[in-house]
N, C-alpha and C positions, 0 to 999 in steps of 0.2 A: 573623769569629770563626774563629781556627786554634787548630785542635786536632792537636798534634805529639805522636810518640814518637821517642826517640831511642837507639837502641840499638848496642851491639856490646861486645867484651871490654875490660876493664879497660886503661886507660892507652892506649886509641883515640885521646883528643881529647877524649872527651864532653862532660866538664865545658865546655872552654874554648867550644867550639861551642854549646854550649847557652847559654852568656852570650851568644855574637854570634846567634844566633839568636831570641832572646827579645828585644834589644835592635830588631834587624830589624822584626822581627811587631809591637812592642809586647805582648807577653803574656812573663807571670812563668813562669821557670825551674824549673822543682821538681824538684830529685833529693835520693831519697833517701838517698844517700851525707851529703849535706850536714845533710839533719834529722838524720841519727843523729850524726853527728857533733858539732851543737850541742847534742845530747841527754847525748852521751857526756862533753861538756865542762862540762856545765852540772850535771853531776851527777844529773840527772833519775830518776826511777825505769825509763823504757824505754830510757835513754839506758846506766844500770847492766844491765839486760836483754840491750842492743844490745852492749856493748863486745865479752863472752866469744864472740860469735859474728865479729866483725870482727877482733877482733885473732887469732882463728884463720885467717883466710881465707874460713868459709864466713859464707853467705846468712843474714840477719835472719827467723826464722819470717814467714811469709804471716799469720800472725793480727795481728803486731804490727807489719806494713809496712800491711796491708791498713788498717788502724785509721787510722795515720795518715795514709797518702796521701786516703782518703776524706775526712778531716776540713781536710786542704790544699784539697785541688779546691774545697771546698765556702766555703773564703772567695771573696771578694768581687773578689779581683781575679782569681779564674781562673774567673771567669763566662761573661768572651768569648773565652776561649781557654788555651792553658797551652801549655808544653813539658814533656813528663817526661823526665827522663834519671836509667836508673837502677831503673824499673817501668814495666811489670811484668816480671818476667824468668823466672816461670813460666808454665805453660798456667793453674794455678787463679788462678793475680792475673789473667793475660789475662780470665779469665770473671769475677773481680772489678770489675778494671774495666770490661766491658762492663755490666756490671750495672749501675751506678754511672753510666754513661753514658747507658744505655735508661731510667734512671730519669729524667733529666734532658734528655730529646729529643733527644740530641746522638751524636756518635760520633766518631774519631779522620777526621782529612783525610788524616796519611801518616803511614809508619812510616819514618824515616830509621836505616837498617844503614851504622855507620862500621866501613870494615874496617880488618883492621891483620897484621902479621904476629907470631908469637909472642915472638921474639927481638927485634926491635924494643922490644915492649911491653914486656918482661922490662928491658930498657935505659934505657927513659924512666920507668920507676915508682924502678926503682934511684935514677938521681935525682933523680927527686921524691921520694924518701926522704932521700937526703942532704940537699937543699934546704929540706926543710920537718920532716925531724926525726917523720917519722910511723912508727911504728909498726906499721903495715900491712903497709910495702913490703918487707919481705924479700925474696929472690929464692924463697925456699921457698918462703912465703907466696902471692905474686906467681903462681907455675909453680902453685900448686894452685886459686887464683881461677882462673885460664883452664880447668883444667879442669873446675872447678866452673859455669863459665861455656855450657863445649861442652854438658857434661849438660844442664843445666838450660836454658841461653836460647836456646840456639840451633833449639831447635824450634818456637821464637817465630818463625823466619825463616820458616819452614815456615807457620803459622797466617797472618800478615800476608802472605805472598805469595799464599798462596789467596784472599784478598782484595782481589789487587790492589793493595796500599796501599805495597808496598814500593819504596825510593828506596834501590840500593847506591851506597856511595862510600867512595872508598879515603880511607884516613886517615894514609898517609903522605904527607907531604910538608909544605911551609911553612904554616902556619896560614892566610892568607890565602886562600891555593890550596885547600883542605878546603872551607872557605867558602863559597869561589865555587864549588864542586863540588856544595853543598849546593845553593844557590839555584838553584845552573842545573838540578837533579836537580826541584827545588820546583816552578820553573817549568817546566818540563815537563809538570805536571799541571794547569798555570794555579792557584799556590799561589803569592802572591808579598807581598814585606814591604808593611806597612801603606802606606809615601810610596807605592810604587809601585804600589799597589791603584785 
C-alpha cells in the first residue's frame, strides 16, 4: 500500500510524473487540476464554480477541493494506495487530509517536492498553452499561480519536512531523468514500484 503526495509549482513536471508514477506503484493518479477540469468541461455545477477561480489563476476554495478529494480517496481503487498531485496545498487541506487518513488507519509514505526554477516554468506552461490551447497559461496568469503557489504551498514544505516525509527532486531536466530521480529519491526510504517490491 503507497500512499504518495506529489507537490511543487505549476508546470514542474507533476502531472506527467504522476502518470509514471502511479503506473510504477500500480495505484491511481488523482489531481485535482484534472477533476476540475473534467468538471469545467462537462459543464458540471462545481465544474461552473471551479472555472471563475482557475481561469483567474487562483486556488479552488478548500470547501469544494476538500468535498471532492474526500469522495475520490474514498472509491475503491485508492484503497491500497493513491498519488495526489495537486492536494493538498494548504495547511487546512493538510489537516483535511489527515483527517481523512486517521479516519481510515492509514497516513502518507512520502511527500515528493518537484522543484523547478521560475522562468523555466513561465517557459513550459507558455507552451503547453500554445499546444493545448488552455486558457490558463498566460504568462500573467502563469507569474501569479507561482506566487499564489509561494504563499500558500510552500509551507507545506515546512509541515511534511517536520515529518520526515520529504523527498526533494529537481524537475528540470529530460523526463526520464526526473523519474529515476524520483524512484531513487523513493528508494531511499525502502519505497519502491509494485514489480520491484
Amino acid at each position: 500500500m503507497t500512499r504518495l503526495l506529489l507537490i511543487g509549482p505549476p508546470g514542474a513536471g507533476k502531472g506527467t510524473q504522476a502518470v509514471r508514477l502511479a503506473e510504477a506503484f500500480g495505484i491511481p493518479a488523482i489531481s485535482t487540476g484534472d477533476i476540475f477540469r473534467s468538471n469545467v468541461k462537462n459543464g458540471t455545477e462545481l465544474g461552473q464554480q471551479a472555472k471563475a477561480f482557475i481561469d483567474a489563476g487562483d486556488n479552488v476554495p478548500d470547501s469544494l477541493t476538500n468535498a471532492l478529494i474526500r469522495d475520490r480517496l474514498a472509491e475503491a481503487d485508492a484503497k491500497d494506495g493513491f498519488l495526489l498531485d495537486g492536494y493538498p496545498r494548504t495547511t487546512d487541506q493538510v489537516r483535511e487530509l489527515d483527517a481523512f487518513l486517521a479516519e481510515h488507519g492509514t497516513a502518507l509514505e512520502a511527500v515528493v517536492e518537484i522543484t523547478a526554477d521560475a522562468d523555466e516554468v513561465v517557459g513550459r506552461l507558455r507552451k503547453r498553452a500554445l499546444e493545448q490551447g488552455r486558457s490558463d497559461d498566460t504568462e500573467e496568469v502563469v507569474r501569479h499561480r507561482l506566487d499564489v503557489y509561494r504563499e500558500q504551498t510552500a509551507p507545506l514544505v515546512d509541515v511534511y519536512g517536520s515529518r520526515e516525509l520529504l523527498v526533494k527532486v529537481d524537475g528540470i531536466g529530460e523526463i526520464d531523468e526526473v523519474t529515476e530521480r524520483i524512484t531513487a529519491g523513493l528508494a531511499a526510504r525502502g519505497i519502491g514500484p509494485r514489480d520491484a517490491a
